[in-house]
C-alpha positions in Angstrom: 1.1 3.1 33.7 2.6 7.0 34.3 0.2 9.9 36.0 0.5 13.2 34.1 1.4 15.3 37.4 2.2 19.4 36.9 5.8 18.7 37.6 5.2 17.1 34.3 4.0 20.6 32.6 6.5 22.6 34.8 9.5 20.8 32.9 7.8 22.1 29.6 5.8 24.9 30.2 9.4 27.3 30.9 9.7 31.4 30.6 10.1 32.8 27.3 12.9 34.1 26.0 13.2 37.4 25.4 15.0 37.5 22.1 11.7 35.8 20.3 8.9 37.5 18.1 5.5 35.4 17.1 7.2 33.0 14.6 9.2 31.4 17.3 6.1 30.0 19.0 4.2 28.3 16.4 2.4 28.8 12.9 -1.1 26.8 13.8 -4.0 25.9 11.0 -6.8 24.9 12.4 -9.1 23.3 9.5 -12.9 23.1 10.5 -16.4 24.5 10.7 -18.6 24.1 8.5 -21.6 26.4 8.5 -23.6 24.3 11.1 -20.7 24.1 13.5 -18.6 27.0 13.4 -18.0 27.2 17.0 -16.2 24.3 17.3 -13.2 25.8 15.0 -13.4 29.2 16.7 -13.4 27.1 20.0 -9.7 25.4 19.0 -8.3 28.7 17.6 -9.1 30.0 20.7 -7.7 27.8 23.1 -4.6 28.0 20.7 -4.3 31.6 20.7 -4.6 31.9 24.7 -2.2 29.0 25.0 0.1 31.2 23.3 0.3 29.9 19.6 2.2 32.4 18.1 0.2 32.6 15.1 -3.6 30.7 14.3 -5.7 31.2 11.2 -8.3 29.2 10.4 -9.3 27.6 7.3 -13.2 27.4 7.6 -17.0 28.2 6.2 -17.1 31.9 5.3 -19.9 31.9 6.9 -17.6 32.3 10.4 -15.8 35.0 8.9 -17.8 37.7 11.5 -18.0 35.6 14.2 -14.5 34.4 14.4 -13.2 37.8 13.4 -15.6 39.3 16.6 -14.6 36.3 18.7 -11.0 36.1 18.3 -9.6 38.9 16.3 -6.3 38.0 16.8 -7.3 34.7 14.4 -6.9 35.0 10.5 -9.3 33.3 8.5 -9.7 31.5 4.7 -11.9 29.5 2.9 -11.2 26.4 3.6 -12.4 25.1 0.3 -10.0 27.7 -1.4 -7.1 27.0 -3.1 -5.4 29.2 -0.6 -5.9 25.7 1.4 -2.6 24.3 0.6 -0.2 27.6 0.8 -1.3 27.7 4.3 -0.4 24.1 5.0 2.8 24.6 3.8 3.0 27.7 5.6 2.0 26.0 9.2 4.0 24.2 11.9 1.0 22.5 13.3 -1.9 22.0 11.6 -5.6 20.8 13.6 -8.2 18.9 11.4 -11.6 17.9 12.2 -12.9 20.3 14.6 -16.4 21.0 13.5 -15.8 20.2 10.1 -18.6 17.5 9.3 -18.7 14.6 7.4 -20.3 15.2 4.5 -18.5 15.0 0.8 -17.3 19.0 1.1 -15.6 17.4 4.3 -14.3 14.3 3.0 -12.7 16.0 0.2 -11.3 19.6 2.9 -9.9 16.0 4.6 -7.8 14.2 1.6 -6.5 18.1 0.8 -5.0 18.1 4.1 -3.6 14.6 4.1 -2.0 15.2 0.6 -0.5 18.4 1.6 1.1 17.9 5.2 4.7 17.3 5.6 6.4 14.8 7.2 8.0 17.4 9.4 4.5 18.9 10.5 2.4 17.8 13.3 -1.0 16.8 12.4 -3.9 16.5 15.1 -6.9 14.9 13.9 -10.0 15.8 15.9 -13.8 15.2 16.0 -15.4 14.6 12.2 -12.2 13.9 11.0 -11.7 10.6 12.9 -14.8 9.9 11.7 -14.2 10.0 7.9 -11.2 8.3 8.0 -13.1 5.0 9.9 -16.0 5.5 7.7 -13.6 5.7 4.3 -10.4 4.0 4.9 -8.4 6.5 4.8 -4.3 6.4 4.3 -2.8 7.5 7.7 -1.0 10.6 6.3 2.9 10.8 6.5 3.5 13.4 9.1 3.6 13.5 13.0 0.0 12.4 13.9 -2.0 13.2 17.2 -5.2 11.7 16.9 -7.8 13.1 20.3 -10.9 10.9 19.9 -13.6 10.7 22.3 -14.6 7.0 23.0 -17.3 6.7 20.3 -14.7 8.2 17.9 -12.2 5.7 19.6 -14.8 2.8 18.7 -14.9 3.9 15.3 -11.1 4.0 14.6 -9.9 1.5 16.5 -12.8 -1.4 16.8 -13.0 -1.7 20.0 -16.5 -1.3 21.7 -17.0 1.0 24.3 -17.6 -1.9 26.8 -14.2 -3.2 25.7 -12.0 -0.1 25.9 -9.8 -1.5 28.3 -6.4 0.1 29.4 -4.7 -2.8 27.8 -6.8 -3.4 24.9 -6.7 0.4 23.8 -2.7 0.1 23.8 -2.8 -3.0 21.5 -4.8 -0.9 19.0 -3.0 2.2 19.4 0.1 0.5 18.8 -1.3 -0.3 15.2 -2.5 3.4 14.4 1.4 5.9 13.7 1.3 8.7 15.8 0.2 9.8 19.4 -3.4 8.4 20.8 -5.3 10.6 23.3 -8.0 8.7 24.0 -10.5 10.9 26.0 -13.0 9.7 28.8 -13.3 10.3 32.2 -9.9 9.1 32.6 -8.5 10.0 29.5 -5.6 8.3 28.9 -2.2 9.2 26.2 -0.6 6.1 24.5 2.8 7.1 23.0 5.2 3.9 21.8 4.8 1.3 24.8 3.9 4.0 27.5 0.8 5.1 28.7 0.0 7.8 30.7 -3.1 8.7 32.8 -4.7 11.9 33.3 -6.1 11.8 37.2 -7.0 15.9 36.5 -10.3 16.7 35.3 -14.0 15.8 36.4 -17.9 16.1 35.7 -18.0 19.8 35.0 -16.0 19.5 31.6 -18.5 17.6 30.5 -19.7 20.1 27.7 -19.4 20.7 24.0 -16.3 22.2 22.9 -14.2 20.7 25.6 -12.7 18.5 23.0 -11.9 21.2 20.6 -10.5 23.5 23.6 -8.2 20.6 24.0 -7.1 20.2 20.5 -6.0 24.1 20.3 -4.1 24.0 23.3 -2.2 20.7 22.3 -1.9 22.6 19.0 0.0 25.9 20.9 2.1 23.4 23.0 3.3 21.3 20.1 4.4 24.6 18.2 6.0 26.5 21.1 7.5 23.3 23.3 9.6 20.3 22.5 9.7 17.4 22.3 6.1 16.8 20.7 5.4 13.8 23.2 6.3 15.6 26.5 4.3 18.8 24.8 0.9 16.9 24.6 1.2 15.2 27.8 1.7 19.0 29.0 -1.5 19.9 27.5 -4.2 17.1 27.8 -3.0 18.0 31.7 -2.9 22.0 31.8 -6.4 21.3 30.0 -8.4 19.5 32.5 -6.1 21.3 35.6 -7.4 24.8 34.4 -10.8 23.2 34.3 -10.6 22.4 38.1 -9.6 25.7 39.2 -12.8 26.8 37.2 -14.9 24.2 38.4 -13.5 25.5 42.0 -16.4 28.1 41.9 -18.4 27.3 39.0 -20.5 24.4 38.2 -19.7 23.8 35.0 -16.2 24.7 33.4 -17.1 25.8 30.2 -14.9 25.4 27.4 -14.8 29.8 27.3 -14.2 30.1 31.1 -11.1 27.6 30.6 -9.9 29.1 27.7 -10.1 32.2 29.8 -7.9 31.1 32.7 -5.0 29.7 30.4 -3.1 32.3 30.2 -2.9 33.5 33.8 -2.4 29.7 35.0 0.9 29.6 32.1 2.7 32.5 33.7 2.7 30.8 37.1 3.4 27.3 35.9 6.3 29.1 33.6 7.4 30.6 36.8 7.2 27.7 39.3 
């Protein structure tokens, strides 16, 4: 087993260029919120915005429309039961799923839009409710470059494993069945890419809040659309995510997923620099 370390982030996590403009550092979609849990969507699009996505609209509720747009005006914003739905697929590098989104019918069938429209050149993260409906209805794994981030209830679901038997080794053998990139998160969240798997030692108690999750999807969502490779960019992340959460929690009892969000940006510049 590897440690995600921030020599780790500092190989991917480099200066920008300065012959660049905002299509050269990602075109992210995040899909989610419906109208009981906006905040979760705005929470990603957030996190992928300070992370430095170069562009993030979100495909969500109209009922969000003010709060995002007062929240996070640098976000654009659609229906996400428009037909607009699909240009903005195509139109994306990385798209996020689930955050927020529910799991009702309207979901289910935002869900099977995404998964017949993504690319096999795109990266797809699939988040919260959308883990969820693909347990619950069988779902074909979509072709495209999958990151799935469940928590260990959503891990249960998609994998089969109970929670008492989410073992190291035994959450390899089902990751190895399921395409993609696992980050299976816990208190010692854990990545399984191909035959290696890397543990996250950063992180503690005082991200344990709502919207920590979807903080984490938008960042992994920035990194996979400004750094490459994809699997060295998502270790980078699920790390800078719960380091930036210790600084907070260095003077704050709780790192709220807003106070980490907050901090991105400043701790970027010196891990860019370092």
């Amino acid at each position: 087993m590897k440690q995600l370390t921030e020599q780790l982030a500092q190989a991917v996590v480099r200066p920008r260029q300065r012959n660049t403009y905002k299509g050269s550092f990602g075109k992210i979609l995040i899909v989610g919120g419906n109208a009981q849990f906006g905040g979760a969507a705005i929470m990603s699009a957030s996190a992928a915005v300070y992370a430095g996505a170069g562009l993030v609209s979100v495909a969500t509720d109209p009922v969000n429309r003010s709060a995002l747009h007062a929240r996070l005006p640098e976000a654009m914003i659609l229906d996400a039961a428009s037909s607009a739905l699909e240009t903005a697929i195509r139109q994306a590098t990385v798209i996020v799923v689930g955050p927020g989104l529910g799991t009702d019918n309207a979901a289910l069938a935002i869900l099977k839009r995404v998964f017949a429209a993504v690319e096999q050149t795109q990266a797809l993260i699939i988040d919260g409710s959308a883990i969820t409906l693909v347990a619950a209805h069988h779902l074909d794994y979509p072709n495209a470059q999958l990151i799935w981030t469940p928590h260990q209830v959503e891990w249960q679901r998609l994998s089969g494993l109970a929670l008492p038997d989410q073992t190291v080794t035994a959450s390899q053998q089902a990751a190895s069945s399921i395409p993609g990139i696992v980050v299976a998160k816990s208190s010692q969240t854990h990545v399984f890419v191909g035959d290696d798997v890397y543990e996250n030692m950063a992180g503690g108690p005082a991200m344990a809040t709502g919207g920590s999750g979807d903080t984490l999807t938008g960042i992994i969502a920035a990194f996979a659309g400004q750094f490459q490779p994809l699997k060295q960019a998502v270790l980078a992340a699920v790390f800078v995510h719960s380091h930036v959460a210790d600084i907070v929690a260095m003077n704050s009892y709780v790192a709220l997923p807003t106070m980490v969000i907050r901090e991105l940006p400043a701790y970027l510049k010196q891990l860019s620099e370092s």
